[in-house]
Every structure is written in C-alpha cells, then in structure tokens.
C-alpha positions as CSV (number, residue, x, y, z in Angstrom):
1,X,164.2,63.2,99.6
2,X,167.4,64.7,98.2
3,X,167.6,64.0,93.9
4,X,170.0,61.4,93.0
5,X,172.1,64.2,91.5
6,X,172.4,66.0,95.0
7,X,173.1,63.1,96.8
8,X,176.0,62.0,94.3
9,X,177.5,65.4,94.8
10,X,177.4,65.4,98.3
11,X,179.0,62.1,98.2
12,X,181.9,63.8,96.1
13,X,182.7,66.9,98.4
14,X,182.5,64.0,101.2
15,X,185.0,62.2,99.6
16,X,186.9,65.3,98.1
17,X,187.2,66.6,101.7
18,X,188.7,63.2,103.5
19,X,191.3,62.8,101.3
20,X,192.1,66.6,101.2
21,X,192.8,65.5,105.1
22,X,194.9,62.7,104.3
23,X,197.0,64.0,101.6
24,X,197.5,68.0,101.8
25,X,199.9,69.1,104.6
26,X,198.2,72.1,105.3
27,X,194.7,70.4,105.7
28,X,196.5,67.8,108.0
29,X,197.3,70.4,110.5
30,X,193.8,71.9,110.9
31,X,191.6,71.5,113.6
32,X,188.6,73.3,114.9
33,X,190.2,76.5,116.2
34,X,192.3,77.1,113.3
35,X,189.6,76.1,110.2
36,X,187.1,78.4,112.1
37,X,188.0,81.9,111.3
38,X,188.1,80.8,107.9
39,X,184.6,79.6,108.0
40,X,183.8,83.3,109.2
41,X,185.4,84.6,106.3
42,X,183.3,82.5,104.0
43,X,180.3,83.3,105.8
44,X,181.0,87.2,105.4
45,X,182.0,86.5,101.7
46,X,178.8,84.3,101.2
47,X,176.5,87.2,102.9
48,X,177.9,89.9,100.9
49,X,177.0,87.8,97.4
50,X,173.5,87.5,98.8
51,X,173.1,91.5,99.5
52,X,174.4,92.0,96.3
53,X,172.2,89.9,94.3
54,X,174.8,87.8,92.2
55,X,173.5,84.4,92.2
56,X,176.6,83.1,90.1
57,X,178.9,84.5,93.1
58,X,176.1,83.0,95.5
59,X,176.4,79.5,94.9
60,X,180.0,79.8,94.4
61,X,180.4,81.0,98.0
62,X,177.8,78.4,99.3
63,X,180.1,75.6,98.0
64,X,182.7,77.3,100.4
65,X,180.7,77.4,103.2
66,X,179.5,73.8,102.4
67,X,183.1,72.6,102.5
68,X,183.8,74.2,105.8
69,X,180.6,72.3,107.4
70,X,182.0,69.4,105.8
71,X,185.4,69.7,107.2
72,X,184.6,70.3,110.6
73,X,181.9,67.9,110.9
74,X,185.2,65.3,109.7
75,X,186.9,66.9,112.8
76,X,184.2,65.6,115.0
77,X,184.2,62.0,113.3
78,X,187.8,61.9,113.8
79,X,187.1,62.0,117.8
80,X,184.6,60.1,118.0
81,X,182.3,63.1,118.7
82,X,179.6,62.8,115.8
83,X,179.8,63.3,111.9
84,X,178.2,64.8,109.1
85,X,174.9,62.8,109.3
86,X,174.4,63.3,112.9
87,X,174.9,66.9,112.2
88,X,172.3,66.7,109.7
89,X,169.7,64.7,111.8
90,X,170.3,67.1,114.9
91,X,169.5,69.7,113.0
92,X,166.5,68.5,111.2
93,X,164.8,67.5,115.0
94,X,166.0,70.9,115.9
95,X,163.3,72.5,113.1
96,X,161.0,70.0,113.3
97,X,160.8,71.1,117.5
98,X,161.0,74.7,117.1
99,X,158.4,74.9,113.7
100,X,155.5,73.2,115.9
101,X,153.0,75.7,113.7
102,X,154.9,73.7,110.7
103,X,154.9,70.1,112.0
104,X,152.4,70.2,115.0
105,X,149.1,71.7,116.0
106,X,150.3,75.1,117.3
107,X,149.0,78.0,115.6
108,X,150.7,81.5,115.1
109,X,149.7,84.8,113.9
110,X,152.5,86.2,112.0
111,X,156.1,85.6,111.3
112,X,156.8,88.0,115.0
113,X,155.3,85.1,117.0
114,X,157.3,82.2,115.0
115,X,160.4,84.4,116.5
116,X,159.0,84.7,120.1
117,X,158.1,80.9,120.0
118,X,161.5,79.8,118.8
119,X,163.3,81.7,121.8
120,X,160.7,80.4,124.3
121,X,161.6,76.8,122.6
122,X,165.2,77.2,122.6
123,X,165.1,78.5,126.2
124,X,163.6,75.3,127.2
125,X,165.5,72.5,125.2
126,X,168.1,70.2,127.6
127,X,171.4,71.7,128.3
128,X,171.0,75.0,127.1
129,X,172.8,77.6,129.5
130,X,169.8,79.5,131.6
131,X,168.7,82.7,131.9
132,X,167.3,85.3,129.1
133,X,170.6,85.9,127.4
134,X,172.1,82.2,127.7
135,X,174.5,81.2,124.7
136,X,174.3,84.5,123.2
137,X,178.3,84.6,121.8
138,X,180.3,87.1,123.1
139,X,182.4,87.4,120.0
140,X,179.3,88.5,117.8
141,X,180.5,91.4,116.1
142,X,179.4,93.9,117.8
143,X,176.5,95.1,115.6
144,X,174.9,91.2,115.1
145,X,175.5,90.6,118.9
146,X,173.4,94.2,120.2
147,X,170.4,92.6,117.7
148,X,170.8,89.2,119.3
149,X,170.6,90.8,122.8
150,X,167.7,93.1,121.6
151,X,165.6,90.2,120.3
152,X,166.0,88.2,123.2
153,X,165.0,90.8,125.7
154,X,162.0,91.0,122.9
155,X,161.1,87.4,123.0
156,X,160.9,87.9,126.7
157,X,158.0,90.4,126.5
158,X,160.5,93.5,126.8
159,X,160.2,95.3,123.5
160,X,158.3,98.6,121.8
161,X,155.3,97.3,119.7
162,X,156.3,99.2,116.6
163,X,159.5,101.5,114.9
164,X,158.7,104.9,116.3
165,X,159.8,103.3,119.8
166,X,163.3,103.1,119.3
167,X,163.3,105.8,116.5
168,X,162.4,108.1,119.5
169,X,165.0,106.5,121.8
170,X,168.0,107.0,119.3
171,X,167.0,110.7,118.4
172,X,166.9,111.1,122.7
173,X,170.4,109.3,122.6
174,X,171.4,111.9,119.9
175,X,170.7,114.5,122.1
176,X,172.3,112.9,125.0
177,X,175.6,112.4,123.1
178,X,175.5,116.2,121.9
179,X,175.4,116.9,125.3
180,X,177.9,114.5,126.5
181,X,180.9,116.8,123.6
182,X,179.3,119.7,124.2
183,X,180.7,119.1,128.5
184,X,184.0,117.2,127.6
185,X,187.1,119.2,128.1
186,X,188.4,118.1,124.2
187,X,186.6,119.5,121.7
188,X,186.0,117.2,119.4
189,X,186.6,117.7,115.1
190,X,183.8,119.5,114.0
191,X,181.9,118.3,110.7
192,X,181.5,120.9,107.8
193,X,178.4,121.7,106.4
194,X,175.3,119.8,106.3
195,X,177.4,116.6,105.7
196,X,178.4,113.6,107.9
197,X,181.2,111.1,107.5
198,X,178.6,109.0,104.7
199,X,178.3,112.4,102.6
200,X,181.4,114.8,103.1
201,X,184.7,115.4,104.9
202,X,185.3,116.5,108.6
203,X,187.2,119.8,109.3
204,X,190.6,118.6,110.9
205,X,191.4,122.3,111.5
206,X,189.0,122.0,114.7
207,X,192.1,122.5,117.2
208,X,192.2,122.2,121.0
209,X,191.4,125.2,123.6
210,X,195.0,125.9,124.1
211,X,195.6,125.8,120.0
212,X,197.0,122.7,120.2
213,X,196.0,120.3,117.2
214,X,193.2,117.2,118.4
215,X,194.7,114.9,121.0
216,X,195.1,111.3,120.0
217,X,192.4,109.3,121.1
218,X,192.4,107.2,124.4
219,X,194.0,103.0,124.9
220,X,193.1,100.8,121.4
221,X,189.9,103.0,121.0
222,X,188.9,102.7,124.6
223,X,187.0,105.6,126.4
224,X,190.1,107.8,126.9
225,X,189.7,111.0,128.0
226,X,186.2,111.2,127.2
227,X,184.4,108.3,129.2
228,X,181.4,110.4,128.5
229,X,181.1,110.2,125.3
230,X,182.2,106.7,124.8
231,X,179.0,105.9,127.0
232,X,176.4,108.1,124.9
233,X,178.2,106.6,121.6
234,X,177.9,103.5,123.0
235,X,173.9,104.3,123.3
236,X,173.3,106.0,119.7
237,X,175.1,102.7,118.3
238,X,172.6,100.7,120.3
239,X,169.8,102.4,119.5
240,X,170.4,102.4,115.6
241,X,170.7,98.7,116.0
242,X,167.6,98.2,117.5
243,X,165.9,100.5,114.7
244,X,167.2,98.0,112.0
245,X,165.8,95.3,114.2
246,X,162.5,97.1,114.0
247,X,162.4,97.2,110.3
248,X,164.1,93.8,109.6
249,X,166.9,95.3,108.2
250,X,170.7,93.5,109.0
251,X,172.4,96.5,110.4
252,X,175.9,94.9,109.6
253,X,174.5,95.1,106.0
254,X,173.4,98.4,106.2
255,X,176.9,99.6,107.9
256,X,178.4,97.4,104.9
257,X,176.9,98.8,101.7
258,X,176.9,102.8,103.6
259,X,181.0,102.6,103.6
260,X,181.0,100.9,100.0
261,X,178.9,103.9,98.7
262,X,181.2,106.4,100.6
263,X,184.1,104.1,99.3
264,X,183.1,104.3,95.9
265,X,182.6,107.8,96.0
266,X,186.1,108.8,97.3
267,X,187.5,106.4,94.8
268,X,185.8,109.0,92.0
269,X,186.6,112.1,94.0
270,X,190.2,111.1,93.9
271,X,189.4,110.2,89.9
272,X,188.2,113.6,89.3
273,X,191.1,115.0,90.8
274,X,193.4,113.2,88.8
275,X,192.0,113.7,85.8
276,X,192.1,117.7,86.9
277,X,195.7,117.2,87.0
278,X,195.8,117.6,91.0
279,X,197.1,115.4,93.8
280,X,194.3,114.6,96.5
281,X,196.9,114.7,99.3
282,X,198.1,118.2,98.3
283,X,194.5,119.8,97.9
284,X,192.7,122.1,100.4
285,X,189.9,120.4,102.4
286,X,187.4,122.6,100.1
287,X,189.0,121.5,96.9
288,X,188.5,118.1,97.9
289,X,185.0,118.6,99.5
290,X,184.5,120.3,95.9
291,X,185.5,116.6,94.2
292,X,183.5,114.6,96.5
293,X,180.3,116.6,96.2
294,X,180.5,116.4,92.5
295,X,181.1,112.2,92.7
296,X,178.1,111.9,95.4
297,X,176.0,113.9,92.8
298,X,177.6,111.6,90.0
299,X,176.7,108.6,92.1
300,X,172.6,109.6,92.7
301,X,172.5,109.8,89.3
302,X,173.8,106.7,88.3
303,X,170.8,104.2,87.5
304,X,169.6,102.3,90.4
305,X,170.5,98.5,90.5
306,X,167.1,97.0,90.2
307,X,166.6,94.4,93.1
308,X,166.3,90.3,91.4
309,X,162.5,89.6,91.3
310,X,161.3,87.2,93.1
311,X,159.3,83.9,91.4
C-alpha cells in the first residue's frame, strides 16, 4: 500500500488540479484534444531526463507528466466517463492479466517471451480492434511506430532469432539504395571524404548533368522526382529500426543523442572559427570541414559521462 506521505501528496495534486479547472481561464478551456500535445511534450521532455541520467530533472518532469494524467483523468470525471481511480484500477487488472508468470502459474523463460505473451494477451482481451497490427497508432513518430510494427509481426512468430538478421537486411537495403541514386536522373549531393552527415559536411558543389545547381526536392518532402529512392530510404530507415529493436536500444534515443553530438560539435566548430577571427558563413567548405574535424577530435577526447550505477 502507498505510504501515508504518497497518498497525502497525491491528494494535493488532486486537489491542486480541480481547482486549477475552476479558477484559471486557460485550464477552463481545455479538453482532451487540446491538453494532449502537451502531454507529448512532457513525455519527450520526461524521456530525454531519463537518457541523460539527471535524476533531479527526472522527477521534476515525472511531476509534469503526473499532472497531465491527472488532468485528463478530471476530463473523464467531468463526463461521466470514469476518473482517476478507475484509471488506476484498470490499469492494475491490466498487469495483473498480462504478468500471469508474476501473479499466476505461467512460467517463462526470459524477458523475450514476457513480450510475446503480452501481445498474444493483449490480442485477446474484449474490444481490442483484430488482426496482428490492431490499435497500433498511426501518429507514432515514425521511428517508435516501425518498432511497434516490427514487434508485433515478432510476437506473431515473424522475426530473425538474433541481430545479424536484420544487420544483414539493412547492409542489403544499403546496397539497394546505392543503386536506386546511382539510376535516378538527379544526381544527388555527394558526401566528402570518409564522413557522413553525424561526422562532416556534404559537398553542395555536386551540380546537376546540365550544370545546373541541385533541384529542390519533391511536395513537403514527398518522393518527388526520385520515387526510387524514397522507397529504398524508406527501407534503410526500416531496417535500422529493426536493428535497435534487436539490441534493445530506443532508436528515437539513438537518432536523439546522434544529432546532439553533431549539434554540439557544430556549435564548437563555429566557436573555433570565431575565436580565429572568421565568419562560418563566409568560409570555404574545407575551412569549415577543417573546424569541425578539429571539434569532433575535441569532443572524443572529452571524458566520457560515466553511466549512474545501478543499486
């Protein structure tokens, strides 16, 4: 059972959070639709604190999200439609059913077939929407909702037993892309040296056939001229996903802390040009490529943040 000092806190955001519905104008004009991209928000904000191992900026963003649960479970009391203790019972009989190794006789071998008996309990539970991929949300960002896909095609028997699976499939999806440019009709921007977008800077001299400079891509990002490559893209993204699936890794995580380390290094390439006396903007691509190596071989330097042990 919850301490008395949880259960007196609880009872405080309660309150907090119905009279912040009565009295502020602004929370008065909320409902679901609106409150809920701010929940999102917190969510991000709340999952970036855990991956970067701040417990004081932790629980400080797991009050937010706690507020937001409240709040929207007071939208649902307001019609009638449940509240926050229903909430909470529903989803303490929704653990207790899908942890029957936890709170039943069923017995499991390893965490991998906790996950394949969760989906096969979930699948089976009243009013769920049928079929393999039922209730997967379409408005996942993209990365989360290719996982979600992935491990529900794996919880239906449909997945390689180990990594070197899908590390084979996204180097064949490599090759496929490669060859997908190497056909189109616009040559794409060519990357210098050894580097990628993570490590250096991309040579926007590559021109068209005709000498034209690079055509704009196609509609809002869409396939464009190049319907080809959008496809094998489409692929390599895929198949990257389902290697961080493989290795339990949270590929929006991994995307996350790739651009803050490329981030961080532009930030001191543009430093070190400043303190050189030189304008980034008005320095030749090898001038700045010159910066940015020096800040990447700044950065791999710099001591390693040692992960918080575990107790």
């Amino acid at each position: 059972m919850p301490t008395p000092g949880i259960q007196q806190a609880l009872g405080r955001l309660d309150d907090l959070t119905r009279r912040l519905r009565r009295e502020c104008p602004w929370d008065r004009a909320q409902d679901e639709r609106s409150i809920v991209p701010h929940t999102v928000e917190e969510a991000y904000e709340l999952a970036d604190a855990a991956h970067a191992g701040d417990d004081a900026r932790l629980a400080d963003e797991l009050g937010d999200v706690l507020f937001q649960v409240h709040f929207l479970a007071l939208l649902l009391e307001e019609r009638g439609a449940g509240d926050l203790g229903a909430v909470a019972d529903n989803c303490a009989e929704k653990l207790i059913r899908r942890h029957p190794h936890v709170f039943a006789d069923t017995e499991v071998r390893d965490a991998q077939q906790v996950l394949r008996n969760w989906e096969a309990i979930k699948r089976e539970e009243p009013g769920r929407e049928p079929g393999l991929f039922g209730e997967v949300p379409e408005n996942l960002p993209a990365l989360l909702h290719a996982r979600k896909v992935q491990r529900r095609a794996g919880a239906g028997g449909f997945d390689f037993p180990g990594v070197d699976g899908p590390l084979g499939s996204l180097r064949d999806e490599l090759e496929e892309l490669e060859q997908a440019l190497e056909s189109s009709p616009r040559r794409p921007q060519r990357l210098r040296d050894p580097r990628s977008p993570v490590h250096g800077g991309w040579d926007d001299t590559a021109a068209e056939p005709n000498g034209d400079a690079p055509a704009a891509p196609g509609p809002a990002g869409g396939e464009g001229a190049r319907p080809e490559a959008f496809h094998e893209l489409g692929d390599v993204l895929f198949a990257a996903v389902n290697v961080a699936r493989k290795l339990d890794l949270d590929p929006e995580l991994a995307l996350r802390a790739a651009t803050k380390r490329f981030r961080v290094r532009m930030e001191s390439a543009v430093a070190r040009a400043e303190r050189a006396g030189e304008r980034w903007s008005d320095l030749s691509t090898e001038r700045q490529l010159a910066h940015y190596a020096a800040a990447r071989l700044e950065q791999a330097q710099a001591p390693a943040r040692r992960p918080r042990e575990r107790t």
